[in-house]
PAFIZA-67727 format. One record per residue: x, y, z of N, C-alpha, C, O in turn; residue in three letters. Coordinates in steps of 0.05 Angstrom, whole numbers, plus 5000, padded with zeros to 4 digits. Layout:
! PAFIZA-67727
XYZXYZXYZXYZALA/...
! end
This chain:
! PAFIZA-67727
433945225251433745445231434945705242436545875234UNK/433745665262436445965284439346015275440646195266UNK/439745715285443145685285443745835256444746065257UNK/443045695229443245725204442745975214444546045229UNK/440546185210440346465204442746645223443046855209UNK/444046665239445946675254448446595240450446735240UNK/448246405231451646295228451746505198453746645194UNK/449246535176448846705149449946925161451947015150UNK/448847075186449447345189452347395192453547605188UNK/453147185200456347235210458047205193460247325195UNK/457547055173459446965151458847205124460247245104UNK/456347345131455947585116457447875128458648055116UNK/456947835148459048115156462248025149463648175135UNK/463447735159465647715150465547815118466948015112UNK/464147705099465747795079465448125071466748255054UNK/463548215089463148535075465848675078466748825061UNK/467148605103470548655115471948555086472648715069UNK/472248345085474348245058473748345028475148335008UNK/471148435031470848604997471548875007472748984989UNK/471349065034472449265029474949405035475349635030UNK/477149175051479449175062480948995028482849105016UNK/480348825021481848765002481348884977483148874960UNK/478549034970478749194957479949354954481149384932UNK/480249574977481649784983483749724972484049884954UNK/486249504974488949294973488549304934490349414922UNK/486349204919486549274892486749544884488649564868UNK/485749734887486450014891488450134882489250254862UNK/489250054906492750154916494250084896495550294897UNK/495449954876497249974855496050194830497650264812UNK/494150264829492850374803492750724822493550924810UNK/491950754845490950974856492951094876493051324883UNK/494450904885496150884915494750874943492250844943UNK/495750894962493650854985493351125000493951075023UNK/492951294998492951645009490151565021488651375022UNK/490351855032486851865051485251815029484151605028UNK/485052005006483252024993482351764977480051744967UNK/484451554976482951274966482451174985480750994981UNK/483051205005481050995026478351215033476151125028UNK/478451435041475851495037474351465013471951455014UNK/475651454989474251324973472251064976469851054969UNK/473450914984473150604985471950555007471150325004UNK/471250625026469250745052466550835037464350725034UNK/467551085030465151195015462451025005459951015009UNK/464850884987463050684971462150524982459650504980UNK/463850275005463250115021460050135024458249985015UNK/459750425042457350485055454750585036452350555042UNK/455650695012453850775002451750474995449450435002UNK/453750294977451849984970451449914995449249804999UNK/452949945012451749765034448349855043446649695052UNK/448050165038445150275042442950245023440550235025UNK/445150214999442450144980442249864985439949784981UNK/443449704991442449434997440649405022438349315025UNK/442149515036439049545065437249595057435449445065UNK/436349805036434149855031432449725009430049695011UNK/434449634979433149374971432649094998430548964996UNK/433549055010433448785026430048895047428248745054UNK/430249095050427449195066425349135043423249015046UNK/426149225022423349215000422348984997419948944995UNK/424748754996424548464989423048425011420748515007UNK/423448325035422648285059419048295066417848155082UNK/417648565042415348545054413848365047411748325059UNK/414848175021413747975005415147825018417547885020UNK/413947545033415747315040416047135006414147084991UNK/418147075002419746924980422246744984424646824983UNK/421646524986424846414995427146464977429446464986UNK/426346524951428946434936429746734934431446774917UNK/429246874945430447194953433147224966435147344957UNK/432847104984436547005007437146924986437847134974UNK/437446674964440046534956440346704934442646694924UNK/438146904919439147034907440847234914442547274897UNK/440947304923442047564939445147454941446947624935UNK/445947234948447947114950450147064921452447104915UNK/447246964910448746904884450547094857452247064840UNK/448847294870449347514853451447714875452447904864UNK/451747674892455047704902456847574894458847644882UNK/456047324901458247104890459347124860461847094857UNK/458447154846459047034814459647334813461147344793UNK/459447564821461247834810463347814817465147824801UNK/463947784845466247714851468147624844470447734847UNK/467247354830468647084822469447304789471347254775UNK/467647524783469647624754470947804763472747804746UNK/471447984779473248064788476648044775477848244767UNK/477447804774479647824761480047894732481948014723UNK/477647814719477247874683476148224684476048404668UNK/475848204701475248594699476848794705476949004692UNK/478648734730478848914741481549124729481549374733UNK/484148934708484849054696483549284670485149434659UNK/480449284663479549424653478349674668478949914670UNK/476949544676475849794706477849974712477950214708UNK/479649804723482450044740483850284726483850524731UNK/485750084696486450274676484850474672485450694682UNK/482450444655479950614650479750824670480251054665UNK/479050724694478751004712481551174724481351424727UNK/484451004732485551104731486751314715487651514724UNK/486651224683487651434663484751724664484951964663UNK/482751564667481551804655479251984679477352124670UNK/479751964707477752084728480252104749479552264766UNK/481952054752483952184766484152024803482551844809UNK/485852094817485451894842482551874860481251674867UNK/481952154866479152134879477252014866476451804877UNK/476152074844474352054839473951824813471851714805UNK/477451784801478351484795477251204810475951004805UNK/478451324827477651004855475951014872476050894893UNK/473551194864470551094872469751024860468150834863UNK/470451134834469050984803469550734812467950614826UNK/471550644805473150364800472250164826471349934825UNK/472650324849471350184878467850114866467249874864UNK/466150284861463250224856462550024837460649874839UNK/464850034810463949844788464949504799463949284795UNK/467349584812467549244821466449174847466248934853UNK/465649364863465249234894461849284898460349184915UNK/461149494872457949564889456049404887454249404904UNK/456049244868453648974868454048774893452048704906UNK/456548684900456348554912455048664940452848634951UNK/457548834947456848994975452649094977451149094996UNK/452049144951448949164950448448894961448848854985UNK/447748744948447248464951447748384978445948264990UNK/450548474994450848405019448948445050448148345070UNK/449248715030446748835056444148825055442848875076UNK/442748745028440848665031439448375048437048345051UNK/441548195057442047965074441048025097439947835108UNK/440948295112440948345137436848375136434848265144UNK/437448495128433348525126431848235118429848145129UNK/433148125100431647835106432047645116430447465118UNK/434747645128435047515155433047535177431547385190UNK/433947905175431247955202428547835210427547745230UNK/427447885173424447755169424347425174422347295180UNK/426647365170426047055178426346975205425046775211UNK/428047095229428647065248426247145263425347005282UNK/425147345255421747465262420547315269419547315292UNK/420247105247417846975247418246735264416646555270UNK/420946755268421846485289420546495317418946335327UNK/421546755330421546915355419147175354418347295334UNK/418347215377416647405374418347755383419647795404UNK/417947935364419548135368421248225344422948055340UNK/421448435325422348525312424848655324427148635315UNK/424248755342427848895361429748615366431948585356UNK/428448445380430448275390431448115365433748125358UNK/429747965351431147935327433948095314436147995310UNK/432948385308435248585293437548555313439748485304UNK/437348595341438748585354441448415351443748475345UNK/440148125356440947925356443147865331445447765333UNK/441347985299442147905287445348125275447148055260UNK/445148345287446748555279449248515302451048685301UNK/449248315321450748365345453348095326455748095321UNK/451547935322452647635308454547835273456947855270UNK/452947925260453248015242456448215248458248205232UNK/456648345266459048525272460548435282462748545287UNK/459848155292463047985303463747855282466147835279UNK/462147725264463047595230465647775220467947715211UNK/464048105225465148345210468148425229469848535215UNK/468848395251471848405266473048145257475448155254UNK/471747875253473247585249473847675216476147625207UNK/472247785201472647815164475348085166477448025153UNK/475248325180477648415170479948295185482048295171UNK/480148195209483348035214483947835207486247755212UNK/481747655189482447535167483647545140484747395124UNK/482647845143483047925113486548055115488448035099UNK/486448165141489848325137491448065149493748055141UNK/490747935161493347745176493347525157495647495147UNK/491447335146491647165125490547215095492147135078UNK/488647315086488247315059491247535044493147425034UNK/491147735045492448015031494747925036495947975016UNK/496847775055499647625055500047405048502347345043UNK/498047205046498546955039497746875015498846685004UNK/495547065001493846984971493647244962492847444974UNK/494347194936494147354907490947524914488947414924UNK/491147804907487347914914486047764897483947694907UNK/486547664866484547524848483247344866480747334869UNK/485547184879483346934888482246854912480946664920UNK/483647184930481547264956478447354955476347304968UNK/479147504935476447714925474547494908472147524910UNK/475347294893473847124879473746834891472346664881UNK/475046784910474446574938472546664947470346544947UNK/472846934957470047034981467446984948465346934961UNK/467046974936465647004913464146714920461846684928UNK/466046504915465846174915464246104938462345964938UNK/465446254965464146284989461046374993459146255005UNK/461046564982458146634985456446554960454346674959UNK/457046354936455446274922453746024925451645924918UNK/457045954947455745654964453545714991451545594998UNK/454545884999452846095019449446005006447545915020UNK/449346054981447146054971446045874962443545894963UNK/447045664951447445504951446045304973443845224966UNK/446945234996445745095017443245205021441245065024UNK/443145505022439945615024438345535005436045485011UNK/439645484969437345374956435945114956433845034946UNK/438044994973437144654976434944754997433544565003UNK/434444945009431145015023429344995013427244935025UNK/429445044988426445224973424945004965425844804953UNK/423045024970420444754963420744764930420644524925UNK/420944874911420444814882422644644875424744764872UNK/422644384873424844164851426844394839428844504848UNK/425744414818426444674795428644864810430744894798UNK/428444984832430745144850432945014856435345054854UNK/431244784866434044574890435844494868438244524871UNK/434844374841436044284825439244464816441744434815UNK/437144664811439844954803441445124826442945314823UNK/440845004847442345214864445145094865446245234882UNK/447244874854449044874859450545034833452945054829UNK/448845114818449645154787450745494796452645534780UNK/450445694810452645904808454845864830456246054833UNK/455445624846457745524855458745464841461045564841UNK/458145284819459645134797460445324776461645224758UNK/460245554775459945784757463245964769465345994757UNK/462746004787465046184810467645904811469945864804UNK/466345824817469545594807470445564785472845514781UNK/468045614761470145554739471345964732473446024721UNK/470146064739470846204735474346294757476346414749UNK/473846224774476646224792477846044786479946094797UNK/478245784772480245614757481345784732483645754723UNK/479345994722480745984698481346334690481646444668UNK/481346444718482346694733484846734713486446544709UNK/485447064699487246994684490047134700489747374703UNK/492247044709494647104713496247394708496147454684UNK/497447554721498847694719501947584696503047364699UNK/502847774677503847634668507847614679508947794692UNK/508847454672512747514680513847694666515547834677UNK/512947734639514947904631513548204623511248164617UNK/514148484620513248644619514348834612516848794608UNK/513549054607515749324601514949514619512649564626UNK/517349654629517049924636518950164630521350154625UNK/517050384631518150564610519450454593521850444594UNK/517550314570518950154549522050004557524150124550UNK/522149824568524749734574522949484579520749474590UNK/524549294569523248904575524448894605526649004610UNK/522848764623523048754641521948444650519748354641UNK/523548294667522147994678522348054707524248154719UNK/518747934720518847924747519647744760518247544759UNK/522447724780521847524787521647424812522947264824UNK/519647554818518047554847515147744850515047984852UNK/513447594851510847834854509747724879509347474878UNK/508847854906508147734926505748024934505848244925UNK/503847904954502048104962504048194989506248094993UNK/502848385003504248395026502048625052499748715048UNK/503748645074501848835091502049075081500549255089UNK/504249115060504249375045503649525022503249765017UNK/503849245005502549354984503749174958505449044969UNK/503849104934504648934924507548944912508749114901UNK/508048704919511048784921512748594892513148354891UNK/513248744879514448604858518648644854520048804866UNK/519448474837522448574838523148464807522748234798UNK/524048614798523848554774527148554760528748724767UNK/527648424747530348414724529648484700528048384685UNK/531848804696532148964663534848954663536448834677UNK/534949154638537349164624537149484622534949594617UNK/539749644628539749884627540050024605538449904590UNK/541050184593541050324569544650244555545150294531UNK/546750144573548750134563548049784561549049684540UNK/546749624575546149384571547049214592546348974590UNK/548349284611547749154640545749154658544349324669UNK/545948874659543448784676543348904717545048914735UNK/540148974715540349054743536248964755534048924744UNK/537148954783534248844778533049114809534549214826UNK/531149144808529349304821526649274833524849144825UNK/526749464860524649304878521449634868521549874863UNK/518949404868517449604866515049514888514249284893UNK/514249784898511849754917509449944906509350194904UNK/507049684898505449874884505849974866504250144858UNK/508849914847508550014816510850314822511550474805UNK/511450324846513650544855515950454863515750314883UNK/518850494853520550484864521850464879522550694884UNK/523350274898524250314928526650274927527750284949UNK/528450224901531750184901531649994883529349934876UNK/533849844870534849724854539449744853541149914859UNK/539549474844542249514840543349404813542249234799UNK/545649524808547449354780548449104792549749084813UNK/547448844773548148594779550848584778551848414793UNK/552648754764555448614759557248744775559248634781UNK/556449124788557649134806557049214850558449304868UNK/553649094844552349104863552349434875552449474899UNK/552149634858551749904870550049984864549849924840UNK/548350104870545550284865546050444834547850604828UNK/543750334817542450424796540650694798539850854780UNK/540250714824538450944824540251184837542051094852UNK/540051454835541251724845540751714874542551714892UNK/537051694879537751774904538151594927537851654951UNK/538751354917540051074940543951304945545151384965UNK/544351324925547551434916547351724937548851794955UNK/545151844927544952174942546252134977548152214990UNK/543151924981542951895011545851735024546351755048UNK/547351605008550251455007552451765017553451805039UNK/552651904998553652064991553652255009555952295017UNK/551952415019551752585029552352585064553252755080UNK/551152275069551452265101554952205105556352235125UNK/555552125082559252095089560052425095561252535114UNK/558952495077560552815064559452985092560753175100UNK/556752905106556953155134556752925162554952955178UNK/558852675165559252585182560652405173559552195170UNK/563552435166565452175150566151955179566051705180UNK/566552105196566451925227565051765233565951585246UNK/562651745227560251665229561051245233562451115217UNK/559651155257559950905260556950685253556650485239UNK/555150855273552450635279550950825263551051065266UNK/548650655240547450755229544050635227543750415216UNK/541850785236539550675244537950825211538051065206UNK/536450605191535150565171532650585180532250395196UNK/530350745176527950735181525550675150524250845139UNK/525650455145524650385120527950205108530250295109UNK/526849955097528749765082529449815060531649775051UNK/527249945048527549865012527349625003525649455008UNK/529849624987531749484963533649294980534249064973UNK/534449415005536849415016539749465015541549415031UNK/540049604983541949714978543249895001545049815016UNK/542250105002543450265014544050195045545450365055UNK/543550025059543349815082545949705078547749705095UNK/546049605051549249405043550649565044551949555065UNK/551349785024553449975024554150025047556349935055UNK/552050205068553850235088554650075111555750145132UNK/553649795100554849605122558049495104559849365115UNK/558049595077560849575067562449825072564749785063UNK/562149985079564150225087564250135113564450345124UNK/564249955132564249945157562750075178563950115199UNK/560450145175558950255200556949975205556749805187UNK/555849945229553749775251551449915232551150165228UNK/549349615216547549805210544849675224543849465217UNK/544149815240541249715237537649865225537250095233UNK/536249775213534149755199531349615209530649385209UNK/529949875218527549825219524549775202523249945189UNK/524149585204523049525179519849335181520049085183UNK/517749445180514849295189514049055178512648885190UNK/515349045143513848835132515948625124517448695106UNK/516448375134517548175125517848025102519447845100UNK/515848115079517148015055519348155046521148065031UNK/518948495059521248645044524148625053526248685043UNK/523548535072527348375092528448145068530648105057UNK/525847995067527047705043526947745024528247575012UNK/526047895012526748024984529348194979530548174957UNK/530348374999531948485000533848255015535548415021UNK/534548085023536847845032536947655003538947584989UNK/534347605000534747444969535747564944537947494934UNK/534347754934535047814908537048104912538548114892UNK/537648344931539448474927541548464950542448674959UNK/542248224959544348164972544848285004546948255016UNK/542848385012542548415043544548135065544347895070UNK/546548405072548348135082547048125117545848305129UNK/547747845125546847805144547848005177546748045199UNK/549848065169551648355191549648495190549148605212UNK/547348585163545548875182543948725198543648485195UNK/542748875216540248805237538348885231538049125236UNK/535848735218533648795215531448765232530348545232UNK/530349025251528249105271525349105267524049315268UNK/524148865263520648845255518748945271517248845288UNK/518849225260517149415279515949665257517049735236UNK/513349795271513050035256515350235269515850255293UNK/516850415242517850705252517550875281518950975298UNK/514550825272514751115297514350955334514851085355UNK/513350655332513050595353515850545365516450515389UNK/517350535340520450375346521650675368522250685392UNK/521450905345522551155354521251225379522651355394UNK/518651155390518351345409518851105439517851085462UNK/520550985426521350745455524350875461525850875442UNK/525350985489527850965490529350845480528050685466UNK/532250815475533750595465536550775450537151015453UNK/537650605438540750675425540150855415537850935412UNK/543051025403542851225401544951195365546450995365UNK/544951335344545851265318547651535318547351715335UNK/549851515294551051735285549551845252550252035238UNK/548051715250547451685223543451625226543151395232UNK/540851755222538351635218538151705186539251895175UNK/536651545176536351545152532951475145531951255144UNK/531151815141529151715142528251645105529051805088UNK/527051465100526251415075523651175067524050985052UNK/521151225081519551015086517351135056516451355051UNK/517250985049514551015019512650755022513150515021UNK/510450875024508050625031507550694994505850874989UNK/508650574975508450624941508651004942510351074958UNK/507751154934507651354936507551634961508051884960UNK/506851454982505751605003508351615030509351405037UNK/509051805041511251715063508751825091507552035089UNK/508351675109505951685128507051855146508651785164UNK/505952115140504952335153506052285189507752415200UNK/504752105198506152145229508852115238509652105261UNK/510352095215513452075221514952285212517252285205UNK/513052505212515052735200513852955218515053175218UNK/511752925233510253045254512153225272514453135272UNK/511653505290513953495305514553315325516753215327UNK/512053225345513552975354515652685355517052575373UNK/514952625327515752425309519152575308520952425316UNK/519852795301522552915294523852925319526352875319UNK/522552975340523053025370524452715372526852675372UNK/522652545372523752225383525852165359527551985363UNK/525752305333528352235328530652345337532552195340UNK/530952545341533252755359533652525379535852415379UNK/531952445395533852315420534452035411534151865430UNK/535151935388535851735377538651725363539951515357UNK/539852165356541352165351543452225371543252385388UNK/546352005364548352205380549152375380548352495360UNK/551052535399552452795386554152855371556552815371UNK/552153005349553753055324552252855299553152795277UNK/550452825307548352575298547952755275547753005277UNK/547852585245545652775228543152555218543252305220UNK/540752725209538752585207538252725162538252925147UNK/538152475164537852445125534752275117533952045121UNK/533952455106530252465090530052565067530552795060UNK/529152285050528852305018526852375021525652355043UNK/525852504997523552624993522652674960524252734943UNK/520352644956519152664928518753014918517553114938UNK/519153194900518353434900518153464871518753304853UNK/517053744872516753824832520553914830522353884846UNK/520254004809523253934797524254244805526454314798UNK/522554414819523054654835522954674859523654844875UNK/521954464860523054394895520554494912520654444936UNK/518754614903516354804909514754684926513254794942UNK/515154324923512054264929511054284964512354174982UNK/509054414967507854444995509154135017510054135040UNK/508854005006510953695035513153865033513654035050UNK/514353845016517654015025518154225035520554275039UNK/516354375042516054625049516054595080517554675097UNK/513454425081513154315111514854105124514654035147UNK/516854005103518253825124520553955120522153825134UNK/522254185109524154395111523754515143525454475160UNK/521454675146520854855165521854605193523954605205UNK/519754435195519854185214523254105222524254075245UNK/524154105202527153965209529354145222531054085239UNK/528754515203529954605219529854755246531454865262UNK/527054705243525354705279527254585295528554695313UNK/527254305286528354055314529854125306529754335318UNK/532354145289534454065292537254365288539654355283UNK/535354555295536554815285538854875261540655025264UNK/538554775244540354665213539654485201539154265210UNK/539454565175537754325158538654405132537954635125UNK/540354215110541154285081538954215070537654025081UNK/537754345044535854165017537954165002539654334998UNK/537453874991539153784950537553724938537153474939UNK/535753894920534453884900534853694867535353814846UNK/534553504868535753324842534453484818531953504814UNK/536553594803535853684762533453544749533253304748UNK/531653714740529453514724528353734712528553974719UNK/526853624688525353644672523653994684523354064707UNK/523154064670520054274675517954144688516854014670UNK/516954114704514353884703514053704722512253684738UNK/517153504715517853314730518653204755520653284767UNK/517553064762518452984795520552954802521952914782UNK/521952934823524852984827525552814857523752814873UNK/526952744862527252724891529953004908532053114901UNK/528453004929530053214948531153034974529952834980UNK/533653114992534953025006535253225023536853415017UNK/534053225042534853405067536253305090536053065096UNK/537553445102540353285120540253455138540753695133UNK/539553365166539253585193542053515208543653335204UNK/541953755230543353595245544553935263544654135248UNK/544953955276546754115288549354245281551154085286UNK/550454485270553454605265553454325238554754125241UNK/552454355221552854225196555354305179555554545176UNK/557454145166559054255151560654025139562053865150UNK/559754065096560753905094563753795093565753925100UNK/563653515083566853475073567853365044567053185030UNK/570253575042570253595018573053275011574653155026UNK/572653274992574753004984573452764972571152764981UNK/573852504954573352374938571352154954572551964964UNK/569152154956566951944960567151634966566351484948UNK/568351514994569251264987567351084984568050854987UNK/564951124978564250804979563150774939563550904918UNK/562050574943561550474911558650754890556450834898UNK/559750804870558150874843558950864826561250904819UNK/555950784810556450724782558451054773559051234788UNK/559051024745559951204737559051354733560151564739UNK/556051374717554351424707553451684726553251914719UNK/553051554750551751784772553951994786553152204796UNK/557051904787558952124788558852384786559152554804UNK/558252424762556552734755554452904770554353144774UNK/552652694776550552864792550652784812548752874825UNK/552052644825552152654858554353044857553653234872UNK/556053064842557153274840555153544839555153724855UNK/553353524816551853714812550553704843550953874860UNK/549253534846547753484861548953694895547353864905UNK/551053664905552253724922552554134915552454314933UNK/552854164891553354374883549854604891549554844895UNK/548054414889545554554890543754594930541354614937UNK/546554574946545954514973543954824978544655014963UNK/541854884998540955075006540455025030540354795039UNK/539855305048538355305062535755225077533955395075UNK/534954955094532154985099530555145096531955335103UNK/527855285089527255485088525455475109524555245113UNK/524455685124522255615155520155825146520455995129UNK/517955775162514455925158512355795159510255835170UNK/513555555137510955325130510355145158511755005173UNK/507055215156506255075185507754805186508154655167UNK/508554745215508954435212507454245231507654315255UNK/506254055228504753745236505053775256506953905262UNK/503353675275503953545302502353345298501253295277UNK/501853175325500852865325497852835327496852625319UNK/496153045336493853105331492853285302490453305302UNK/493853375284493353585265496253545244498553625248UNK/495053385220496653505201495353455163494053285151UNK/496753695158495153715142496853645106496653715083UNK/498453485121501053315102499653065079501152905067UNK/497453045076496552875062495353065047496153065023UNK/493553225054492453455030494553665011494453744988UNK/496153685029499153935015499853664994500453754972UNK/499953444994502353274974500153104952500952914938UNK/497053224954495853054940495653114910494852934895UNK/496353334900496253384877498953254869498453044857UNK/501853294872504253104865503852874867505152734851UNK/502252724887501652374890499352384870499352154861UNK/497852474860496352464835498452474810498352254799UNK/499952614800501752684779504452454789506252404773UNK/504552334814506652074812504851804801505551654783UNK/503051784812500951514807500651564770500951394753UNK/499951814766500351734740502151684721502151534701UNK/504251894731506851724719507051404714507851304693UNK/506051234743506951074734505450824730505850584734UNK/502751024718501150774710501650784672501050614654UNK/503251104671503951134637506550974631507550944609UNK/507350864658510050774649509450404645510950254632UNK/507250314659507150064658504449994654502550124662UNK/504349774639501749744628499149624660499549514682UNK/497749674651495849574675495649274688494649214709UNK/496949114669496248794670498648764696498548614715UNK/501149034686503348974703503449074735505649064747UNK/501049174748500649244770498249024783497049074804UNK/497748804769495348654779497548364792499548264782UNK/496448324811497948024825496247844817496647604823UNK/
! end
């Protein structure tokens, strides 16, 4: 009976890890992944997890056997609906409570029963282990030591195999199946016929409910435009879809999205970037380094812009953390095998000695978010000694359509810190509207003037022109990051609120669920 109460505790901390690490992972397409949704999702974690301690103490002072498998059961079978909800839940709070306080909502309505239920496990574990052994300490001990190694085995389970290898529906409603059977074997304990009989009946419940789990669908619209996916995969990053439309003149082009955000796309018929700022970042590093040979990519994308300039002739190589986005970008937008793709995080890559580029190209988007320690001054420092002489360093960036927004401010100041010269190109938009900005560092900057050799649509001709026409000055004042202190997630949270919603108005909710 030991063994059993022990092996419960461990297989209960594992899953408290996989409801709030893969939770967190549902989130993230409806909310994005910023501090504020993971402290969200923490938040919550802990809050059920206390009210369950403290229902599981209440239970405890009455001995009751069929208390454990309840407790189980009623994790299990929420779980297991999880997939029939969560498109309601998410939309709902996303449109109408905003990211903070959106995705605690949304975190509490799908994760807090269970996570309650979870922790109430630990208090009647205790009471049963009690009565095994003499000692209330050594028991808890015992059982919380077992219980927090479950809980390190449940989250490197959850990031190295569940969130890359399986869809969240049928991680989150597996662990469901898991702990109904969990309960299951405990009800074959209970002395009443009448229990033993029914305890396989909410296993049998979570299966049918995970058989008949309903699917994300293939075809979809965004910003009203028919769109087919054809590729939806989970990943270490976030969910990664690639989708085939039709543009407004009626050629076909297909596009990579992370989390329901943009990372590049190209025209099928003449393989050049559909989007401006794949073209900007094209554009601009020719025009203030046409010499330019070896070129180091920090973030993959699409792999467009990877291709291009491995078709103008420069050495490209591309650092890049997550491996579905290398095969996605070799499969569907033609990543030729000449670039070199580097499977590493950014900044560990940067702060290792090594080659040196004529060309860095920073552009990393975790869906909405570009992570704060790569724009740090340290982070800018280790890119400087990455460039050669005469090196320029090129960073997309998200801003209001005034260019105003507090990140740009702070990564203006930052760049022309390190790099004593730094252009902004503000992209034309709307009143309102989000925009992307291109800043280009580098030392004695000066562009070049003459006709653009590598590939664009026609379409974008115009405003790569405009675009060039709107060059400024870095502007300096705004504090900038270092590696202990930065305050780059709070300055950009109001625009990553007003991007997430963009583009949960642009695609229906069914179309951000895996």
């Amino acid at each position: 009976m030991k063994r059993a109460i022990l092996a419960t505790a461990f297989l209960e901390g594992s899953s408290v890890l996989v409801v709030e690490i893969a939770g967190a992972r549902a989130l993230a397409p409806y909310f994005g992944s910023s501090l504020h949704v993971w402290t969200a999702q923490i938040t919550a974690t802990l809050l059920f997890l206390a009210l369950g301690y403290g229902l599981g103490g209440r239970f405890s002072r009455t001995p009751a056997a069929w208390k454990l498998p309840a407790v189980f059961w009623g994790a299990g079978v929420w779980l297991a609906l999880y997939p029939f909800l969560r498109n309601a839940v998410l939309g709902v709070a996303a449109a109408r409570f905003g990211v903070a306080g959106g995705s605690f909502l949304a975190s509490a309505l799908l994760f807090g029963l269970p996570l309650s239920c979870l922790g109430a496990v630990s208090p009647l574990l205790i009471a049963r282990l009690d009565a095994l052994q003499a000692g209330a300490g050594s028991a808890a001990g015992q059982l919380f030591l077992i219980n927090t190694l479950g809980g390190l085995c449940g989250g490197w389970l959850t990031a190295l195999v569940l969130i890359p290898h399986l869809p969240l529906r049928l991680a989150l409603a597996g662990t469901g199946a898991v702990l109904a059977a969990l309960g299951g074997l405990w009800g074959l304990t209970l002395r009443r016929r009448s229990l033993k009989v029914a305890a396989p009946v909410p296993l049998l419940l979570t299966l049918l409910l995970l058989g008949s789990a309903p699917r994300p669908p293939d075809t979809l619209e965004v910003a009203g435009v028919p769109a087919r996916v054809v590729e939806r995969r989970e990943s270490g990053i976030g969910l990664i879809q690639v989708l085939q439309m039709e543009g407004l003149d009626g050629s076909p082009y297909r596009t990579l999205l992370i989390d329901g955000v943009t990372q590049g796309g190209m025209d099928l018929a003449t393989g050049a970037s559909v989007f401006e700022f794949t073209a900007y970042l094209d554009d601009l590093a020719w025009r203030y380094h046409p010499r330019a040979r070896r070129a180091l990519l920090l973030g993959l994308g699409s792999g467009v812009l990877a291709r291009e300039l491995d078709a103008r002739g420069l050495a490209v190589s591309v650092v890049e953390i997550e491996p579905r986005i290398e095969a996605a970008a070799r499969r569907w937008f033609g990543l030729p095998p000449s670039v070199r793709v580097i499977r590493e995080d950014a900044r560990s890559y940067l702060n290792r000695e090594g080659e040196t580029y004529d060309l860095v190209f920073l552009d990393v988007f975790a869906g909405e978010t570009i992570p704060w320690y790569l724009v740090t001054r340290e982070a800018l420092a280790a890119v400087g000694r990455h460039l050669a002489p005469g090196g320029r360093l090129l960073v997309n960036w998200v801003t209001d359509s005034n260019g105003e927004s507090g990140g740009l401010r702070r990564l203006e100041a930052a760049l022309a810190g390190a790099f004593g010269d730094a252009r902004v190109f503000v992209d034309a938009g709307e009143t309102g509207a989000l925009v992307n900005a291109i800043v280009v560092a580098g030392a004695g900057l000066r562009i070049e003037e003459g006709k653009f050799p590598g590939r664009v649509l026609p379409a974008l001709v115009p405003k790569l022109a405009a675009l060039e026409a709107r060059a400024r000055p870095a502007r300096t004042g705004a504090r900038v990051g270092r590696d202990d202190w930065s305050d780059l997630d709070d300055a950009e949270a109001a625009l990553r609120l007003e991007w997430r919603r963009l583009v949960l108005g642009s695609m229906s909710p069914e179309a951000l669920a895996d």
